[in-house]
N, C-alpha and C positions, 0 to 999 in steps of 0.2 A: 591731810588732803592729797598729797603725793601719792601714798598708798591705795586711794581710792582712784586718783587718774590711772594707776597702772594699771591696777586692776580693769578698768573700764578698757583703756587701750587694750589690757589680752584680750579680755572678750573683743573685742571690734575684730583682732588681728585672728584669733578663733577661726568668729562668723566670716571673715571674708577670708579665710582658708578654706572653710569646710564649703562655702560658695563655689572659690576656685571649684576645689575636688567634684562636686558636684557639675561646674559646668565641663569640665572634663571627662566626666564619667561620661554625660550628654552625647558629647564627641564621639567618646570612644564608639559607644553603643549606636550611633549613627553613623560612623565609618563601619564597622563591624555589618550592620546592614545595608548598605550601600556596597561593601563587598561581596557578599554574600548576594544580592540584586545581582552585581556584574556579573560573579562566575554562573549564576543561571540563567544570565542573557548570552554569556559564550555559551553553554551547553546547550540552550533552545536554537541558539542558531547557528552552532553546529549539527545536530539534528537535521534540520530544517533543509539546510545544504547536500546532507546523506540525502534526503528524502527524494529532492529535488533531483540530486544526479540518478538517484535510481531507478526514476519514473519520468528522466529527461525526453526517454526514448519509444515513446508509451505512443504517441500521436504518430509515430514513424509505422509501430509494432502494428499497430492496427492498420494501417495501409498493406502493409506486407501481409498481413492474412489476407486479403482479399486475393490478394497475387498468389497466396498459396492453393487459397480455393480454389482459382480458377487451375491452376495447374491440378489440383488432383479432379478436376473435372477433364480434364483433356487427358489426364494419365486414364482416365476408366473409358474415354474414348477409345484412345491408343492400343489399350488392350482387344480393341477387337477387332483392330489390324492385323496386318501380315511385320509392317516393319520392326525390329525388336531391336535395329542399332539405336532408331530414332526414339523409341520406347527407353532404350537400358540410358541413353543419353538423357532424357528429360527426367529421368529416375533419380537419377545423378547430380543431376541443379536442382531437383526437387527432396532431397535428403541434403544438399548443403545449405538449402532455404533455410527448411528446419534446425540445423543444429547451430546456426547465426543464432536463428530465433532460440534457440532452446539456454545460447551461452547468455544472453541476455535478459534469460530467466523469464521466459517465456513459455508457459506448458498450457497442454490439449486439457479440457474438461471432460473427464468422461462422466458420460450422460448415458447412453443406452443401457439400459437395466437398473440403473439407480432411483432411489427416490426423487419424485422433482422437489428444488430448490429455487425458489423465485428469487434469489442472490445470484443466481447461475445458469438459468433454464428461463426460456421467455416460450410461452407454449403457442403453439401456432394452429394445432387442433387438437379434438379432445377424440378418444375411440374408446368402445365397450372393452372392459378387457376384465381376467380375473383380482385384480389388485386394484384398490383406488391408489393414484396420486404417482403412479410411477413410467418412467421414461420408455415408450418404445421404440421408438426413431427418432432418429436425431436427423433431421433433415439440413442445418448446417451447425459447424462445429465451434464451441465457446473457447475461449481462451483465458488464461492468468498471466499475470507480471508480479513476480514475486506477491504470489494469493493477493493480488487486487484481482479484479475481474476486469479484463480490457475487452471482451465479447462475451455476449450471452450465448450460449446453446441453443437452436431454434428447433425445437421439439414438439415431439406429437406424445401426448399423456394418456395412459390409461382412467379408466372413468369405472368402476366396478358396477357391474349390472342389475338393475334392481328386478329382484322376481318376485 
């Protein structure tokens, strides 16, 4: 009978081994993913953060083109003055505008002669021309922030003529 207790106790002492290792394996593989959770909640919101500071300055950027417009509307006035100190002056804040904007990652959409892109181009009228679908004036100018589009291009599109 003693031989048979023992044996019964290994088995018992087995089963709740192999249980242990089992509820540990559990662990493991539940720490393991809950790790692997955490490092992709720091790298999304790391991201996130990049994202954020890169386009902090995007609601600022678009005010400042307005201020640029109007400055290259005063510079096309200017030119058909006589005064050229006041001219080479405004010229002067009007290229240090720009290159604020430009470290900022900031750039001009070019539109005139290009195909229109309704990502980029908001058409403001249509004209007969030899080409469908492409840019001929750009009556005001689009912008990017690191290829977002912070302005559209406000253009006038060709329309090809039916005969």
């Amino acid at each position: 009978m003693e031989k048979k207790e023992q044996t019964t106790q290994t088995q018992t002492e087995e089963k709740t081994q192999q249980e242990d290792q089992n509820i540990v394996e559990d662990y493991t593989k539940t720490l393991q993913r809950l790790q692997a959770d955490f490092d992709n909640h720091i790298k999304r919101t790391k991201k996130e953060k990049e994202e954020l500071e890169k386009y902090a300055t995007a609601k600022l950027a678009v005010k400042l083109l307005n201020v640029a417009d109007d400055f290259e509307r005063t510079m096309k006035l200017l030119n058909e003055t006589q005064d050229k100190k006041l001219t080479q002056g405004l010229e002067m804040v009007q290229k240090h505008l720009f290159k604020i904007l430009e470290e900022e990652g900031i750039k001009q959409i070019n539109a005139k002669g290009n195909k229109f892109d309704p990502f980029k181009h908001e058409i403001i009228d249509l004209r007969n021309g030899e080409k469908d679908d492409m840019v001929i004036e750009e009556l005001q100018k689009g912008y990017t922030m690191h290829d977002k589009v912070l302005r559209t291009s406000k253009v006038i599109v060709s329309k090809k003529e039916e005969k």
